[in-house]
N, C-alpha and C positions, 0 to 999 in steps of 0.2 A: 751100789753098782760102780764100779769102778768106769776111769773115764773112758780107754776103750772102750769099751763095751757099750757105751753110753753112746759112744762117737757112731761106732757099727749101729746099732739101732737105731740113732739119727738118718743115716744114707739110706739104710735100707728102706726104710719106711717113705722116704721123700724121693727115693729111686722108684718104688712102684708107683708115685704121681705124678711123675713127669708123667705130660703125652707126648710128649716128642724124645726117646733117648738119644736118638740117633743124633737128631742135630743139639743138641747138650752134650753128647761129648764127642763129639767129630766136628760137628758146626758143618760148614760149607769150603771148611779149606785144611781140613785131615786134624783140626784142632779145634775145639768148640769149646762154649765159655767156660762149662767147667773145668777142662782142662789149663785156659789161660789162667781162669781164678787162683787154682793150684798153685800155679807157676808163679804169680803174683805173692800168694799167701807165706811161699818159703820164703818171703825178705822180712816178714812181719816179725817185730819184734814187741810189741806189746799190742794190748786191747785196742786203742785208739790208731795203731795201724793197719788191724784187723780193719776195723770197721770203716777207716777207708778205703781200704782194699773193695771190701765187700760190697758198697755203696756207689766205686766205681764203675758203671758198663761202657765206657767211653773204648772204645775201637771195639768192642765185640757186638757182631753180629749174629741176630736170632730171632724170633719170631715171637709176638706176644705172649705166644702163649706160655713159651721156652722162660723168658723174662720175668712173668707171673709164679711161673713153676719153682725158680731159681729166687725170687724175694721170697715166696712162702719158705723155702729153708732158710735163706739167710735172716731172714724174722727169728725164727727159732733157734738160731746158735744165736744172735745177739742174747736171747732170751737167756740161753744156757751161759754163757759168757759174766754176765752182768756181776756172778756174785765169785766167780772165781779170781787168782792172783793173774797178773799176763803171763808166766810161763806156763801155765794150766791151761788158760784162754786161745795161746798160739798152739801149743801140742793139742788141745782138742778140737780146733779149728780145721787144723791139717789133717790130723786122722778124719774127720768128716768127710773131707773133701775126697783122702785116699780112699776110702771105702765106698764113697757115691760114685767113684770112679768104677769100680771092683762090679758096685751094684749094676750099673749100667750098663756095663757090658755085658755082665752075666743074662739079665735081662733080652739083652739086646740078640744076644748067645742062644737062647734059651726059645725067643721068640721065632728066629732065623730054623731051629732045628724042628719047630711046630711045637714043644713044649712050654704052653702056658697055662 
């Protein structure tokens, strides 16, 4: 499987177990942690910036459950990570993230129009 693809099925999957989308990716101020993560993850230049990146929640706010939601992926890209080179490990960090974005919305999209 190639690593898109990888990446897509990682969001997807971890976008339909968030219980809260909305505030994962809006939060409480038109930006929520996902999206800060993102924004964060474009400075990462190797594995060990990833994963401070990812380790950080310091200025983001959310709700337990948001928090719990967001370690169970980031568990599982560390997971995916571990055996790859850092240029592999940052391109497939960030497509996660862009497509958990995609997922969430759509979701979110999806839920607002009555289709679930």
């Amino acid at each position: 499987m190639s690593l898109e693809n990888e990446a897509k099925r990682l969001a997807a999957v971890h976008a339909r177990w968030f219980r809260d989308p909305v505030e994962a990716l809006f939060g409480k101020s038109r930006e929520g942690p996902v999206m800060v993560l993102y924004k964060r993850l474009k400075t990462a230049k190797n594995k060990d910036d990833i994963k401070n990146i990812l380790s950080n929640f310091t200025g983001l706010q959310m709700s337990q459950y948001t928090q719990n939601d967001l370690n169970r992926l980031i568990t599982e890209i560390f997971k995916r990570i571990d055996n790859m080179n850092d240029e592999d490990a940052v391109r497939f960090s960030l497509e996660v993230f862009r497509y958990l974005q995609i997922s969430l919305f759509t979701r979110i999209d999806n839920t607002n129009k009555g289709i679930f």
